[in-house]
C-alpha positions as CSV (number, residue, x, y, z in Angstrom):
1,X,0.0,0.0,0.0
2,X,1.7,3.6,-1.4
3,X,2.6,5.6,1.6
4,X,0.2,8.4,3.4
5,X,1.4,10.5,6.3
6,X,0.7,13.6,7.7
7,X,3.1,16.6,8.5
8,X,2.9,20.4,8.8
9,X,1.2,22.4,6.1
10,X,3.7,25.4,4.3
11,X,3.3,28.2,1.9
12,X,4.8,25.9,-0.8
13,X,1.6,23.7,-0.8
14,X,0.0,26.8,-2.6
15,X,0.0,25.5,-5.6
16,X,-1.8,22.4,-4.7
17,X,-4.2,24.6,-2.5
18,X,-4.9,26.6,-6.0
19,X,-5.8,23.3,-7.6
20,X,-8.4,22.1,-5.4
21,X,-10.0,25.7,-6.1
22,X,-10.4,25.1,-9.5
23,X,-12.1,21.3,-8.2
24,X,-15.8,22.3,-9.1
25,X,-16.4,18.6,-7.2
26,X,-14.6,19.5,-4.4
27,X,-15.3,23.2,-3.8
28,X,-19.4,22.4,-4.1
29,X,-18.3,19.2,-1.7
30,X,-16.9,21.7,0.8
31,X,-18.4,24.9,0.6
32,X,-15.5,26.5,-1.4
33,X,-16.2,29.3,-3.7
34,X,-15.8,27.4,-7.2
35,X,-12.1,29.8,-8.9
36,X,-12.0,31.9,-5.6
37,X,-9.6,34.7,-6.4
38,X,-6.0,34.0,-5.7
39,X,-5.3,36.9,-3.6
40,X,-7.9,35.9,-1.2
41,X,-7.4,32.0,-1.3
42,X,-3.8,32.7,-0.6
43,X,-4.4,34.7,2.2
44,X,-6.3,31.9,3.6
45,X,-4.0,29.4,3.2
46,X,-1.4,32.0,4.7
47,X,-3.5,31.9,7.8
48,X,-3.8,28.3,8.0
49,X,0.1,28.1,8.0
50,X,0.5,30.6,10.5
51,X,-1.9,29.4,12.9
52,X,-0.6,29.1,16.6
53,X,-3.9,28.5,18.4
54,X,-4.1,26.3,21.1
55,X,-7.5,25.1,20.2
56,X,-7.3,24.1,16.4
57,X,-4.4,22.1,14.6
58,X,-4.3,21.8,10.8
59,X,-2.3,19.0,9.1
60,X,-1.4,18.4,5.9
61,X,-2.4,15.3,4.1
62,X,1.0,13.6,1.8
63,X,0.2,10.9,-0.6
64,X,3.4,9.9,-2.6
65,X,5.2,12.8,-1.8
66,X,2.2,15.6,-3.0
67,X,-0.5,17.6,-0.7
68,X,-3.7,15.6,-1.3
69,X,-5.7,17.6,1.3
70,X,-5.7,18.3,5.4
71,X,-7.5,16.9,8.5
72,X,-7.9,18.9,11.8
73,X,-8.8,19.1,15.3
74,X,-10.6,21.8,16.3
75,X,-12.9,23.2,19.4
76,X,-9.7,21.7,21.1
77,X,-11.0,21.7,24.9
78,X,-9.3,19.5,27.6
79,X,-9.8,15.8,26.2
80,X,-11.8,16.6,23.4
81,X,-11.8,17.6,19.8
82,X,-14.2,17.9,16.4
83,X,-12.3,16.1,13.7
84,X,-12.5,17.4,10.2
85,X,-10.9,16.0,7.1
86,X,-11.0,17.8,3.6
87,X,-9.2,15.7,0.6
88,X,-8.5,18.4,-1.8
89,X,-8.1,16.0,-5.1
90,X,-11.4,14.4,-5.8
91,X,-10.1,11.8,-8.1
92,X,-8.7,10.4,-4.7
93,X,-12.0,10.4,-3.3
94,X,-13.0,6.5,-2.1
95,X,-9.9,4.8,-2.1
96,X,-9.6,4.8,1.4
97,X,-7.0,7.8,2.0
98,X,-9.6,9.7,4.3
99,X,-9.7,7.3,6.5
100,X,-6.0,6.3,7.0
101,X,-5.5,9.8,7.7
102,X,-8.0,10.2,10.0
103,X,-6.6,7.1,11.6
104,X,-3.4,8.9,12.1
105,X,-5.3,12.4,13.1
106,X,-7.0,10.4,16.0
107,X,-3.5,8.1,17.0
108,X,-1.8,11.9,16.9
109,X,-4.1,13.8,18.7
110,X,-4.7,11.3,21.7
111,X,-1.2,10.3,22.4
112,X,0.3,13.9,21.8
113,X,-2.5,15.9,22.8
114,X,-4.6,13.9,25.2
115,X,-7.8,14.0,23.2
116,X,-9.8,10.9,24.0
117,X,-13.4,11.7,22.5
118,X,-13.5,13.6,19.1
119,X,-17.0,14.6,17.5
120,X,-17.3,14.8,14.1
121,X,-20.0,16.2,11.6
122,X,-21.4,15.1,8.2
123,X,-23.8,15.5,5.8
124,X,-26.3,12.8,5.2
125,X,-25.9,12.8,1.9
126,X,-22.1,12.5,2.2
127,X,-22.0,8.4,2.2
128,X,-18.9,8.4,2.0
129,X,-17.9,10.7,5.0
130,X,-20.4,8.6,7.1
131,X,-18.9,5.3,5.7
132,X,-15.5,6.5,7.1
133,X,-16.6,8.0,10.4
134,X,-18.7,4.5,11.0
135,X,-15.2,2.7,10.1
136,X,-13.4,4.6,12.5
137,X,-16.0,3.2,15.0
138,X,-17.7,6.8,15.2
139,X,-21.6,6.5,16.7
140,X,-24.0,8.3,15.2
141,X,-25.5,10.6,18.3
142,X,-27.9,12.9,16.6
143,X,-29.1,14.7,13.8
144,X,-29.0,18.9,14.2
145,X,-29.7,21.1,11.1
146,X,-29.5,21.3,8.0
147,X,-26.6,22.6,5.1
148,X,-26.7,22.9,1.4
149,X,-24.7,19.9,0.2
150,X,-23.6,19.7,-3.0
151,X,-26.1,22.0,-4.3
152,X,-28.8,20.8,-1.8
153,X,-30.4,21.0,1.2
154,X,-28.3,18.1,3.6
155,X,-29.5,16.9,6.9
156,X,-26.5,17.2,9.2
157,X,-25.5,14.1,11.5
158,X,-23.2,14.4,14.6
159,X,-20.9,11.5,15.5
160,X,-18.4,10.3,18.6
161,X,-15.7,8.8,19.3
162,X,-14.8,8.0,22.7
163,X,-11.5,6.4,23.1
């Protein structure tokens, strides 16, 4: 199996940033504005690289040596975090890459960070996401509001994980 592993996001991952703008799958997946304007899409990412807080940790995501998206932890609060995953190149999408680094996210987070329960959030009509979650032995614990999902309206589920 080709190697995945997760290290610190930098400014030279622009360029791969810039592709997944231009991703109409992935932005409309994500809530991305489809060919955002490079000035503000790079001061986003700018501010994801700089980031110091002590209550949100962004990752990036390296599949045979390129950026293929990033996963957090976020709402970082004494054991517990929300995990989020984004994989920027949807031809990627379903072969599994999500979840391995999730899998690493979760090993990460608990042995460096001390987070033993993560909550995570999806879309119903993301089967995929809740295919992944339910892998990683997340339990569904309800189902609060609604989102626009790929162009419609999306019940939203929330999931656990409690180590």
């Amino acid at each position: 199996m080709k190697s995945i592993k997760l290290r610190q996001i930098a400014m030279d991952d622009f360029p791969d940033v810039h592709k997944w703008s231009k991703d109409a799958t992935f932005c409309k997946a994500n809530g991305w504005q489809l060919n955002q304007e490079d000035k503000e899409l790079f001061q986003w990412w700018s501010n994801c690289v700089q980031n110091t807080s002590d209550t949100f940790l962004r990752m990036g995501i390296e599949y045979e040596a390129k950026l293929i998206g990033y996963v957090d932890v976020a709402c970082i609060k004494e054991n517990s975090a929300e995990l989020g995953i984004a994989i920027g190149d949807s031809t990627l999408w379903g072969k599994g890459l999500g979840y391995r680094a999730a899998l690493l996210m979760i090993k990460f987070a608990s042995e460096k960070l001390g987070i033993t329960m993560f909550d995570a959030e999806t879309h119903e009509g993301n089967v995929r996401s809740r295919k992944m979650l339910e892998k990683l032995r997340f339990k569904e614990i309800s189902r609060t509001g609604k989102e626009v999902y790929l162009g419609e309206e999306s019940q939203l589920i929330q999931y656990q994980l409690t180590l």
